[in-house]
C-alpha positions as CSV (number, residue, x, y, z in Angstrom):
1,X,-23.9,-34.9,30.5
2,X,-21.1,-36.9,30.5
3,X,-17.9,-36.5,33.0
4,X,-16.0,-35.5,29.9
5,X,-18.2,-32.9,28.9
6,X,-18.3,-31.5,32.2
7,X,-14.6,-30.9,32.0
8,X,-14.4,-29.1,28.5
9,X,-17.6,-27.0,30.0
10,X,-16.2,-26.3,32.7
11,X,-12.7,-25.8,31.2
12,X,-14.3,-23.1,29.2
13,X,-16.2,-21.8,31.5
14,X,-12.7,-21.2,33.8
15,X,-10.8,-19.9,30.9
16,X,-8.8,-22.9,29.8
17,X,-8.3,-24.4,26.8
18,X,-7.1,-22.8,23.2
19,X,-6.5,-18.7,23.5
20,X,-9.4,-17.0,21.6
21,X,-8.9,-15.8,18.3
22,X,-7.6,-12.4,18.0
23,X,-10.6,-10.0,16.2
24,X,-9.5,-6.9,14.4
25,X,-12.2,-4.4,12.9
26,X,-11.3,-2.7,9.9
27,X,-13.5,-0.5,7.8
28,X,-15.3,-2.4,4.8
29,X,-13.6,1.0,2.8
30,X,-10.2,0.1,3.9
31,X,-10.5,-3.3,2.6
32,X,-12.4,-2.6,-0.4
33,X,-10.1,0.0,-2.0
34,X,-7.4,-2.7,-2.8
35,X,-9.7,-5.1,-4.3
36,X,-11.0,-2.9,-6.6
37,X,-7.5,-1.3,-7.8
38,X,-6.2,-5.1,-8.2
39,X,-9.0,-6.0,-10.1
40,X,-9.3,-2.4,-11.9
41,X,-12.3,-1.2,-11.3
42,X,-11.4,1.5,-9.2
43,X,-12.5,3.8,-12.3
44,X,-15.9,2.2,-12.3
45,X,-16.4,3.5,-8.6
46,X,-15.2,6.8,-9.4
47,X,-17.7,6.8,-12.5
48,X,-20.8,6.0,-10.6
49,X,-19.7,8.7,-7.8
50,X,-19.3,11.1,-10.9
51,X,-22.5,10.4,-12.6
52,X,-24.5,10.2,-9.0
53,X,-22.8,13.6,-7.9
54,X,-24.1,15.6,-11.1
55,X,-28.0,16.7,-9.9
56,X,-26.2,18.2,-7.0
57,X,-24.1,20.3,-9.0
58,X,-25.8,21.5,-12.0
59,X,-29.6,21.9,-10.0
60,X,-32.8,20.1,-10.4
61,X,-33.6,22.2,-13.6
62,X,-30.7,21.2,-15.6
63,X,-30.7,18.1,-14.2
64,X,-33.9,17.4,-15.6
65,X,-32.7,18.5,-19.2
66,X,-29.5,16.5,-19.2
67,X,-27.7,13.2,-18.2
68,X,-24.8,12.5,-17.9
69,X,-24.0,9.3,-19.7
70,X,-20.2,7.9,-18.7
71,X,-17.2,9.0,-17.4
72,X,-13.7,7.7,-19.7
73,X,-10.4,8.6,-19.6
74,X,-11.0,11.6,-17.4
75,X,-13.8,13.1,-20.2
76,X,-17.2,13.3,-18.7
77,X,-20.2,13.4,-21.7
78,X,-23.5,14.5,-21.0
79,X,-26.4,14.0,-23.0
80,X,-28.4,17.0,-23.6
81,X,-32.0,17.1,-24.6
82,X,-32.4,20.7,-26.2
83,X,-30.1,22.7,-28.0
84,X,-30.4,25.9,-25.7
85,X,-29.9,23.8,-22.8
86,X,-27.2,22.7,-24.6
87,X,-25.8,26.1,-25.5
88,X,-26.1,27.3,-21.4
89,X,-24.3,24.4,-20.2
90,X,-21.9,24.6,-22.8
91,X,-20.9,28.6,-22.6
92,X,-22.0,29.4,-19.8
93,X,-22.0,26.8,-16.9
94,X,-19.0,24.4,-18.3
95,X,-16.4,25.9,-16.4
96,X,-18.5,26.2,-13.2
97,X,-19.8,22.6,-13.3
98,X,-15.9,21.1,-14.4
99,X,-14.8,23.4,-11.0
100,X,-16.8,22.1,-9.1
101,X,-16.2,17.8,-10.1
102,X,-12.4,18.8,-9.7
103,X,-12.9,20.5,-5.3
104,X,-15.3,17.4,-5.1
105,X,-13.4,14.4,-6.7
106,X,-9.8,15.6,-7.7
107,X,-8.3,17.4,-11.3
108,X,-7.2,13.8,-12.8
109,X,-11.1,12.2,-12.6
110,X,-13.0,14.6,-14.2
111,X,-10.5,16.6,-16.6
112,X,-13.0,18.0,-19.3
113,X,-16.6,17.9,-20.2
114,X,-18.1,17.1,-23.7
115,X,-22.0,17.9,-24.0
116,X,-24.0,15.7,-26.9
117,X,-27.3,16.4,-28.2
């Protein structure tokens, strides 16, 4: 080791030298948010949180009977395999299932739901 290098080693070692580089921590959330909005696909996040969140609120049977398929414009559409699972979800459950996207995610990204056979 050289004297020179002694002296930056030891420099450093003391505290001398160039102030360290400030760190802040922020949340990969915080930062992400903007990024998406700017490069709009914000709407694609909420979509895949949409289409993920729908076994949870319809159950495992209908679930298994129907899927949803995307997620535009506020209008969720569901593929449905039969035609009285259709009919249930439709009369029966539609109301219940649109409640419960709009507690979970907000009444402007899920504003109405359209089953398909």
């Amino acid at each position: 080791m050289t004297s020179e290098e002694r002296r930056v080693f030891l420099d450093r070692l003391r505290g001398y030298g160039p102030p360290p580089v400030p760190r802040t921590a922020r949340r990969v959330g915080d930062c992400l948010a903007p990024v998406l909005s700017a490069l709009g696909l914000a709407d694609r996040l909420h979509e895949s949180e949409v289409l993920d969140a729908w076994r949870g609120l319809v159950g495992d049977f209908l679930a298994a009977h129907s899927q949803p398929m995307q997620l535009k414009s506020g209008v969720l559409l569901v593929r449905v395999l039969q035609p009285t699972v259709h009919y249930e979800l439709d009369r029966v459950w539609k109301s219940k299932i649109l409640k419960g996207f709009q507690d979970r995610f907000g009444k402007k990204v899920v504003r109405e739901i359209r089953f398909r056979l």
